[in-house]
N, C-alpha and C positions, 0 to 999 in steps of 0.2 A: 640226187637220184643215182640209184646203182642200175648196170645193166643186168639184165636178166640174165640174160645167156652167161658170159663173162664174167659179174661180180665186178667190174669197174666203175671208178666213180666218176659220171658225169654230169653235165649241167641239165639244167632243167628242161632246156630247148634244145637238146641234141637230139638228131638227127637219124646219123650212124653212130655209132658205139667205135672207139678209136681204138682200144681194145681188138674187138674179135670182129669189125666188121658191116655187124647185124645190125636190125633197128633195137633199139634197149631196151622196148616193151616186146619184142618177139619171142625172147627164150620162157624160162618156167623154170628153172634151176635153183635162181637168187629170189631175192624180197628187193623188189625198187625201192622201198622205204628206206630199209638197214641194210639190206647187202648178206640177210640170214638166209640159211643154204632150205630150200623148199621141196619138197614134193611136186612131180609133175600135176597130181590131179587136186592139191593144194589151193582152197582158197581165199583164204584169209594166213597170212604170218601168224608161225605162234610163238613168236619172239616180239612184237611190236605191234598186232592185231591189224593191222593194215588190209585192205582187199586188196589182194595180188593183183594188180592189172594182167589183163588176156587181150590178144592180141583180135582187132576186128570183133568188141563187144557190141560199139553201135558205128553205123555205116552214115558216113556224111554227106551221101546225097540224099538217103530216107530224112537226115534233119533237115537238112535245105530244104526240101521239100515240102515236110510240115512246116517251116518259120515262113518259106511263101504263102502258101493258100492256109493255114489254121491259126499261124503264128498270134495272130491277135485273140487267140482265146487260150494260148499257152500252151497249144499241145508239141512245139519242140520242145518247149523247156522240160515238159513230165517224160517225154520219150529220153531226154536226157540224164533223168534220173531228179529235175532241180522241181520237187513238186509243191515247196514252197513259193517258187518262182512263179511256179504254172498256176498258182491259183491268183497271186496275188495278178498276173496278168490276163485270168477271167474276169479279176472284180475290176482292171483297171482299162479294159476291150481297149487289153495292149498297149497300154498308156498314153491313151486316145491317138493310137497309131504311133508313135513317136517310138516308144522303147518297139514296139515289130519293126519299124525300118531298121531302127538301129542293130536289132540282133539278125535282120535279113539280110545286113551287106557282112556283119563278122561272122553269119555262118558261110555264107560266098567266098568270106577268104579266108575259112577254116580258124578261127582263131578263138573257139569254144571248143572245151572240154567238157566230158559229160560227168558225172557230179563224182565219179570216184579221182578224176583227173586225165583220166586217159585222154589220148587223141584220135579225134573220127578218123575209120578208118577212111581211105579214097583210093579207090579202084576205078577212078576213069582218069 
């Protein structure tokens, strides 16, 4: 993963950008993919086709939210973008509960991405 802002190459699971500072889905400059130089209002790379991640696409308490009270008819996973997910856990009413607890404690501790890869935003 490149930073955004910066153009630096980091891991996958970083944080801050060692670089410039920032968080490395915050800027608009770069391509997180390849590191190719972007347009601010840019949204897909047109070096590597990638959807440019943007900062604060989906908010991670709207998902917690839906994976609590709807999660077993799949409406986190379609708000998440996974709409293969989300049907397969209409036909499966959540895999008779088991896959909803399961994605209701790893959305509690943030550890889903929504289907471009980005990470929910968390403002509390």
């Amino acid at each position: 993963m490149y930073c955004r802002n910066c153009k630096k190459e980091l891991s996958d699971r970083a944080v801050v950008c060692i670089g410039c500072g920032v968080k490395p889905l915050d800027g608009d400059k770069f391509c997180q993919n390849c590191g190719a130089e972007t347009t601010q209002a840019a949204m897909i790379c047109t070096k590597c086709g990638v959807k440019l991640s943007k900062k604060g696409e989906k908010q991670w308490l709207t998902a917690l939210l839906f994976s609590i009270f709807l999660g077993g008819f799949g409406v986190d996973r379609f708000y998440l973008g996974y709409t293969g997910l989300g049907i397969l856990k209409i036909l499966t009413l959540g895999g008779l509960g088991v896959w909803w607890l399961i994605d209701m404690i790893l959305m509690a501790c943030n550890e889903i991405k929504d289907a471009n890869g980005n990470e929910l935003e968390k403002n509390c």
